[in-house]
Each structure stands twice: as C-alpha cells, then as structure tokens.
N, C-alpha and C positions, 0 to 999 in steps of 0.2 A: 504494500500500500504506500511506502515510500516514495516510488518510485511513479503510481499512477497518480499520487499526490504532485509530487515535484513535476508530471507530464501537460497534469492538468494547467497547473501554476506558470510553466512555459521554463521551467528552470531546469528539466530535461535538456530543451533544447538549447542551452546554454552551457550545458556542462559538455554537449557534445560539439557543438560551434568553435570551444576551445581548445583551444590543443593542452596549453597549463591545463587547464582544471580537470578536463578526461587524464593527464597521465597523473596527478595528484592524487585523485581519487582513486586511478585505477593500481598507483605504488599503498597505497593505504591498505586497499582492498584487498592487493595479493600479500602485503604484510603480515595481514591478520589473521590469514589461510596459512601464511610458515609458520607465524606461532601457536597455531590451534594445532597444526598440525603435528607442530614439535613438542609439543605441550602431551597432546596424545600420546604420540610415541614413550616418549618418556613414563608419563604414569602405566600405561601398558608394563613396561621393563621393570617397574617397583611393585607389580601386583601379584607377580610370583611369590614374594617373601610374604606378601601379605595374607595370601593364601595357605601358605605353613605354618601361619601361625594361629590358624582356622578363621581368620575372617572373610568376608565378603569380597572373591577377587574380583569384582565389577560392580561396585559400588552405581547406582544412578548419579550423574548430576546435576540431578532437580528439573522440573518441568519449566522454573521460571529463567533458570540460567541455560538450558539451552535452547527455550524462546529467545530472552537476550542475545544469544552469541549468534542466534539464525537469523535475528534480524540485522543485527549488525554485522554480516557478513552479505547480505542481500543490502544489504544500503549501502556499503563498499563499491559492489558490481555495475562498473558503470555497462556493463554489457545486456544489464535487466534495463535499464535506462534506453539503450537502445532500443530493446526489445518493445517495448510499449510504446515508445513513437515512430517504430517502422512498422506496427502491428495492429494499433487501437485506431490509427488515425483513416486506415483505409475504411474503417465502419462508423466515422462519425459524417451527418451528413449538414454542414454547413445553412446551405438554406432553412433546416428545420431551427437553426437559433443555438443558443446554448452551448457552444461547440465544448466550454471547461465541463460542464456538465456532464454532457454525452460522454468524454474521456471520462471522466469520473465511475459515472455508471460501469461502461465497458470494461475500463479496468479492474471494478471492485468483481465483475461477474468472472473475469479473465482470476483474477485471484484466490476470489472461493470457493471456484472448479481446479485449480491447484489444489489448492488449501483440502478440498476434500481426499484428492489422490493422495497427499504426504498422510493423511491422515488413516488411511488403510494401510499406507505401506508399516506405520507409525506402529498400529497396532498387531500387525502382522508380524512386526521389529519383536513386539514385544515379547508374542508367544512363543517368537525361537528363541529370545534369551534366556526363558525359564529353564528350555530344556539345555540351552547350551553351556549353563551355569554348570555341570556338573564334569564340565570339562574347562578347566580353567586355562588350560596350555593352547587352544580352539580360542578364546576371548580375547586369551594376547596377542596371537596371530591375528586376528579379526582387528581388533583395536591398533596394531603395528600397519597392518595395510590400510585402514582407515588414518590416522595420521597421514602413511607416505599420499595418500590419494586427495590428500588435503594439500601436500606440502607441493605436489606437481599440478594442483587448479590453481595455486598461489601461484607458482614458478609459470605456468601456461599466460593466466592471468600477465603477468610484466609484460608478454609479448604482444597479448592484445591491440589491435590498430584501432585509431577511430576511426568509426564508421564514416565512408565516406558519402557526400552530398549533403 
C-alpha cells in the first residue's frame, strides 16, 4: 500500500524520473535484504546449540516484526514502485475523473489479491513447520538458504536499472 499510496500521490513517479532517488532507495532496499539476510544466516548457525540444550530450535519472530520487516523491505523496492505505474495506470480511465482515486482503488484490489495469496502460502508455511520442527538440522538448512536467497535479491536488487520512459 506504500507504494499504490506514493503512485496515487504522483511520488512514484518521481522517485522513478530520478536517477539519485531510484538508486538511493534502491542501495537502501538491497541493504536491508544483506542484513536480513545475514542476520538469518547467522541465527540459523547459533540454533544448533540451542537445540542441545532442549530448547526451541526455531523460535517465531513474532507476527508484528515480520509485518515490520515485510513492509519495510516492500517500501525499499523501488521495482514494486515501478510495478504499479506501469500496471494500474493502463486501467484507470481519465475521462471518468478521479484519476488519484481510481489508482487508489486498483491498487488496494491489486494488493488484497496478493495479500490473500501470501496468506495461504503463510499458512500452509505454517503447517510444514510443525512437522518440520522435529528435525532441527532440515530448519537450518531451510533458514541458511532463506538468508542466502535474501542476500542474492539484495545483491540482484544493486543491479536493478530504472525503468526506462
């Protein structure tokens, strides 16, 4: 919604018009994918130990901190920024008025049909991790390629071009 906010607002197309402000945003945005991702990796490699000593080797962490860190990592991406003004604006129709409006609408519908797919995928996430809890060597692996697969949409992300026109 950041982003269909910022599209509606015309500040989409300002962060893409500039060359500073796309690679600003878009050095931020892959910064925050190395550290999440290094961040991972790491806690992964300290939850062996933690596991011997019988606790929880795959702690949650927390529904409202990785809302936080999904949005801010979606507000980073100036490539979601592209995506909604090369996307929403082919279905808003000018003469009917309203044009912020209409992007608005289209975006929030473009969102909550996302919004519904992560949320199947979310809880589908969830019922493998019950079972995959009882293999904690399976979590680390899992959690070390989730990191690396962070660390290379970071690393991908630097190279990102702006979108041209």
């Amino acid at each position: 919604m950041v982003h269909v906010l910022a599209g509606s607002l015309g500040v989409s197309a300002i962060v893409l018009a500039s060359a500073e402000v796309f690679t600003g945003l878009k050095l931020a945005g892959a910064a925050y994918l190395i550290w999440l991702g290094v961040r991972t990796i790491r806690a992964a490699r300290r939850e062996p130990a933690a596991a011997l000593a019988g606790h929880d080797p795959a702690p949650s962490v927390g529904a409202r901190r990785a809302f936080r860190e999904g949005v801010l990592v979606e507000a980073l991406n100036p490539k979601t920024a592209a995506f909604f003004l090369a996307f929403v604006p082919q279905f808003v129709d000018p003469a009917a008025g309203g044009v912020a409006l209409q992007f608005l609408v289209l975006g929030f519908v473009s969102v909550a049909l996302n919004t519904l797919a992560d949320l199947g995928v979310a809880f589908a996430a969830g019922r493998l991790r019950q079972g995959a809890m009882a293999r904690p060597g399976l979590i680390r692996r899992l959690r070390e390629a989730s990191g690396a697969a962070m660390i290379a949409l970071g690393l991908g992300l630097t190279l990102a071009r702006r979108p041209a026109g």
